[in-house]
C-alpha positions in Angstrom: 0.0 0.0 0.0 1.3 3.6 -0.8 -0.3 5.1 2.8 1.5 3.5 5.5 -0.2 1.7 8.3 1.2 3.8 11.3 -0.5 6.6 8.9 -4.0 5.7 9.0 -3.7 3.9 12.3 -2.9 7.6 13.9 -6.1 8.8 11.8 -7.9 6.4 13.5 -6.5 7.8 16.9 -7.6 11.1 16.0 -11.3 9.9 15.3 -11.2 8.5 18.9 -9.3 10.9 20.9 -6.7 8.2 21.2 -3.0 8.9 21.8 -0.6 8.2 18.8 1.7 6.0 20.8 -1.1 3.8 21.9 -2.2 3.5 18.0 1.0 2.6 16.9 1.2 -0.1 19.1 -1.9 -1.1 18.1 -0.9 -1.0 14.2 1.6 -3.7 15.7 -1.5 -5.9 16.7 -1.2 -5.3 20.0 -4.9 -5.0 22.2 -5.6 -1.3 24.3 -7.8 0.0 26.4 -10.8 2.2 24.2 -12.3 5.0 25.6 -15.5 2.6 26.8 -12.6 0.9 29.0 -13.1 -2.6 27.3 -9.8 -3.7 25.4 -10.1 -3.8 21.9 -8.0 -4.5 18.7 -7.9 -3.4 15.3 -7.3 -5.9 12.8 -5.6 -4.8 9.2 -4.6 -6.1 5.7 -3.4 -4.7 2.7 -6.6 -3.4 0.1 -4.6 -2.0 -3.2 -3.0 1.5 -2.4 -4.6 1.1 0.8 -5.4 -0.8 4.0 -8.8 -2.7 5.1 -9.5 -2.0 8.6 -11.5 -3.6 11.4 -12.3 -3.1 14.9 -12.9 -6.1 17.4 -14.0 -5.6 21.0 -12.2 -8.1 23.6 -15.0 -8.9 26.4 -13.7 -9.5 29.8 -15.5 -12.9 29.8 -14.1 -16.2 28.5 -16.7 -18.8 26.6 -15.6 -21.4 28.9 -17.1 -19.3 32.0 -20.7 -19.9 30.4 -23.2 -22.8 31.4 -26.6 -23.8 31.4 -29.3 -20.9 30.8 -26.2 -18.4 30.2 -25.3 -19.9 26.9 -29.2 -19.9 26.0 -28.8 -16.5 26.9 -25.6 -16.0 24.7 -26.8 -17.5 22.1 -29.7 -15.4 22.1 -27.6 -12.3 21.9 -25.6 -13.7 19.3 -28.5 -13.9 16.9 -29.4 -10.7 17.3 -25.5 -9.0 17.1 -25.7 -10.8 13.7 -29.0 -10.1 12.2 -29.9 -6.8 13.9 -26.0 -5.1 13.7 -24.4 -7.4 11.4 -21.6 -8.3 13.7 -20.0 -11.6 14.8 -20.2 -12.5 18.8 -17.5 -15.4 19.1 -14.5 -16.1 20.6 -11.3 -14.4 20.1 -8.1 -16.3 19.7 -7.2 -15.8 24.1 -10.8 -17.1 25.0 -12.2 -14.5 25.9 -16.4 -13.5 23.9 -15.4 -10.9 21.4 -17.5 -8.6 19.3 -16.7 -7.5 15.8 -18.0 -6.4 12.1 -18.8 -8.8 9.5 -17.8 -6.4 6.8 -14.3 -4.2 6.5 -14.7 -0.4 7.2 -15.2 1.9 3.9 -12.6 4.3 5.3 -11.6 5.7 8.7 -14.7 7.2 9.6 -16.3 4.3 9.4 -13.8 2.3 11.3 -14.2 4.7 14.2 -18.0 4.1 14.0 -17.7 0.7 14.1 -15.2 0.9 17.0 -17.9 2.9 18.6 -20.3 0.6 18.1 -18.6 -2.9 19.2 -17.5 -0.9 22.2 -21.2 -0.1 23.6 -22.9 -3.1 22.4 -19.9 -4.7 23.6 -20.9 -3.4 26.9 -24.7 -4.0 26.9 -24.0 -8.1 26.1 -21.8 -8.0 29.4 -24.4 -6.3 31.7 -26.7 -9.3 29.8 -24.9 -12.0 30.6 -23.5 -10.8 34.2 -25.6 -8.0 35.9 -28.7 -10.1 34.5 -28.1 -13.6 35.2 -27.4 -13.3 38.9 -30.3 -11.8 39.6 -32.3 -14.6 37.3 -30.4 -17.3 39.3 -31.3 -16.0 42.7 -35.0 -16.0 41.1 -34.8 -19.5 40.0 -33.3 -20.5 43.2 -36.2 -18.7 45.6 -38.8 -20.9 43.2 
């Protein structure tokens, strides 16, 4: 690609009010904290003269911590991450749930939306699947 990575990596950073040094480790591959507080990555490949771009939301919550109604639950919340915002609930390569578009970004605007996005329905599927399901397990348990 003619436009270096660092390059649109620190445009990125400017969309989000992120620091250059932490985006330039991140053009490295390496996971940081996003303004929502959840640890996120941003995933690249060459595209032509350019690069392809996409953000992926790390969820403090492995898959393996899941049983019984909370994987109903999960797999609830999949379905509709998929067909309702057209991103992918799965696991990311340490474990842990992780949130991310189907589709590469159209440019760095739209990367920065999409960060935006996996960051706070990022956070709504953890308030789901922990501030919920105590509460529904204390209910179950009082039955």
């Amino acid at each position: 690609p003619s436009v270096p990575l660092h390059a649109v990596f620190a445009q990125i950073g400017l969309q989000l009010g992120i620091d250059a040094q932490r985006m330039q480790a991140a053009a490295g591959g390496q996971p940081f904290v996003a303004p929502s507080g959840l640890l996120c990555r941003l995933h690249s490949e060459p595209h032509g003269a350019t690069w392809r771009v996409y953000p992926e939301a790390l969820l403090p919550l492995a898959g393996a911590e899941l049983g019984g109604e909370d994987v109903v639950r999960l797999l609830a919340i999949q379905d509709l991450m998929l067909t309702e915002h057209g991103l992918r609930l799965g696991l990311a390569n340490e474990g842990m749930l992780s949130l991310r578009p189907l589709l590469y970004a159209d440019g760095v605007d739209q990367v920065a939306t999409q960060l935006d996005q996996v960051q706070a329905l990022g956070r709504a599927i953890l308030f789901a699947l922990l501030d919920d399901a105590p509460a529904a397990h204390a209910e179950k348990a009082t039955q």
